[in-house]
C-alpha positions in Angstrom: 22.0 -21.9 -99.9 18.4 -23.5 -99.6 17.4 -24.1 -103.1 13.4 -25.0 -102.0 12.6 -21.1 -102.6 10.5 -19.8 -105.1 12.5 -17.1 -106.4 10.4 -14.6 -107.8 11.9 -11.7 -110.1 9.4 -8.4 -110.8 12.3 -5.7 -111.8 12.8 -6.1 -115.5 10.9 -9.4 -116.5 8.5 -11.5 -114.2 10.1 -14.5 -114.3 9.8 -17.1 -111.1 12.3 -20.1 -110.4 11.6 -23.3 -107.6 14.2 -25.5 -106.6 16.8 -24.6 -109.5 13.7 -24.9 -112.5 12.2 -22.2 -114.2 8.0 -22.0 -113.8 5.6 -20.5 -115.8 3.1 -19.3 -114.7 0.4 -18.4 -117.2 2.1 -17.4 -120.8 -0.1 -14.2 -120.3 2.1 -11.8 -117.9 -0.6 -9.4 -117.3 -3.6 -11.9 -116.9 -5.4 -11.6 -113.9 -4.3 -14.4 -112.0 -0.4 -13.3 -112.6 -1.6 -9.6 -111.2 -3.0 -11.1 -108.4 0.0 -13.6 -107.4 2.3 -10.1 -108.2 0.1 -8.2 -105.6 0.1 -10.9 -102.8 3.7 -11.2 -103.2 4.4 -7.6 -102.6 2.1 -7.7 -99.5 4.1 -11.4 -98.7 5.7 -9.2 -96.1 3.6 -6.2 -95.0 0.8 -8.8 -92.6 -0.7 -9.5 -97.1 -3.3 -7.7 -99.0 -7.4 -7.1 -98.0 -9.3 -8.5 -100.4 -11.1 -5.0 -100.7 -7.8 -3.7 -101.7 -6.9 -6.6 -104.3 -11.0 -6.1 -105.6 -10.2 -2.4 -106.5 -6.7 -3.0 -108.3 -8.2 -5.8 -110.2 -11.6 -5.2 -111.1 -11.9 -1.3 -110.0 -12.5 -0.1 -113.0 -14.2 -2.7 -114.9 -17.9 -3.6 -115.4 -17.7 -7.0 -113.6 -20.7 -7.6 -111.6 -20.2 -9.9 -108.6 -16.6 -8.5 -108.0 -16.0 -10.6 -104.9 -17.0 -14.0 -107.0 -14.9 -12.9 -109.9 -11.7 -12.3 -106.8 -12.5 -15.8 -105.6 -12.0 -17.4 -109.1 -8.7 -15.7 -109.7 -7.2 -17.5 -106.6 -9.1 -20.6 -107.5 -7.5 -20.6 -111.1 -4.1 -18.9 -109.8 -3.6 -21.9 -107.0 -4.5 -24.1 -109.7 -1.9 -22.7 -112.1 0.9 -22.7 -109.4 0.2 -26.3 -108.7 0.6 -27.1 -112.7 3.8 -25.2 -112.8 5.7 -27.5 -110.5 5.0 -25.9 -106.6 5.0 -28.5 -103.6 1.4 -29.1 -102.8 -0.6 -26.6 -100.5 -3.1 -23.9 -100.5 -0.7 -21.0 -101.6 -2.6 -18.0 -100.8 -4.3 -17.8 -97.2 -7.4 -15.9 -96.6 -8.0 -14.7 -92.9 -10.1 -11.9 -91.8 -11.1 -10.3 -95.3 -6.9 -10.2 -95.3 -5.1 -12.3 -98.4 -1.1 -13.8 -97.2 1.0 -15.9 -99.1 1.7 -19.7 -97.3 4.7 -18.9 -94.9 5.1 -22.7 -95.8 6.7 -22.0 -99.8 9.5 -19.8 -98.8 10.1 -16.6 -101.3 12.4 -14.2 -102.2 10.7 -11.7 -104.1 13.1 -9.3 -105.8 11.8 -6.1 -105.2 10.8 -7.0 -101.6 14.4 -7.3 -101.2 15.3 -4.4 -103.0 12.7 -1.7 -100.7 14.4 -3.7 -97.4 16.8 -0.8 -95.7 20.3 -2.0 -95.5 21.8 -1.4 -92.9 24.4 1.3 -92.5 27.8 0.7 -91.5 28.5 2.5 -88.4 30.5 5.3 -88.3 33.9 5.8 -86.2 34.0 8.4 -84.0 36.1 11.2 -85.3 39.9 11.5 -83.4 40.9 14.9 -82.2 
């Protein structure tokens, strides 16, 4: 098995592990920049997130003024995070047409990605008469 993926866990306790090593992130699990790395990863693939969508989850209900700035300095800071914690070097989070991925590049295996994947159903013998 490939140990070069970041192995994300969101059922039970965020918790993320890259190449056999445990990373944190930001010691504050519900800081913006964690939300934000949580949301892309759930989009990581679904096509990602707009960044309308991540705007409205993260600052929807707050007072902020230039929501759009404060949306670009979350992924600044985040990208900046996730290169202290110990990820290979790269841009993390791609932005393309208003449309946020993650970097096909870092391979993942989030947990509850995994978890919402059907599995596939053992087929079923034919009944003998």
């Amino acid at each position: 098995m490939e140990r070069r993926i970041l192995k994300i866990q969101m059922l039970g306790c965020f918790s993320l592990e890259y190449d056999g090593k445990e990373l944190v992130l930001d010691r504050n699990k519900v800081s913006k920049t964690t939300q934000l790395f949580q949301l892309i990863l759930l989009h990581s693939q679904d096509g990602g997130i707009s960044k309308v969508a991540l705007i409205e989850a993260l600052y929807g209900r707050s007072d902020v003024e230039n929501k759009n700035g404060s949306l670009n300095n979350t992924i600044f800071r985040l990208r900046k995070q996730l290169a202290a914690a110990g990820l290979p070097e790269s841009s993390y989070i791609r932005i393309n047409g208003g449309m946020c991925t993650w970097n096909p590049d870092i391979k993942v295996a989030v947990d509850v990605c995994e978890f919402k994947q059907p599995k596939s159903l053992p087929r079923l013998q034919p009944l003998l008469h």
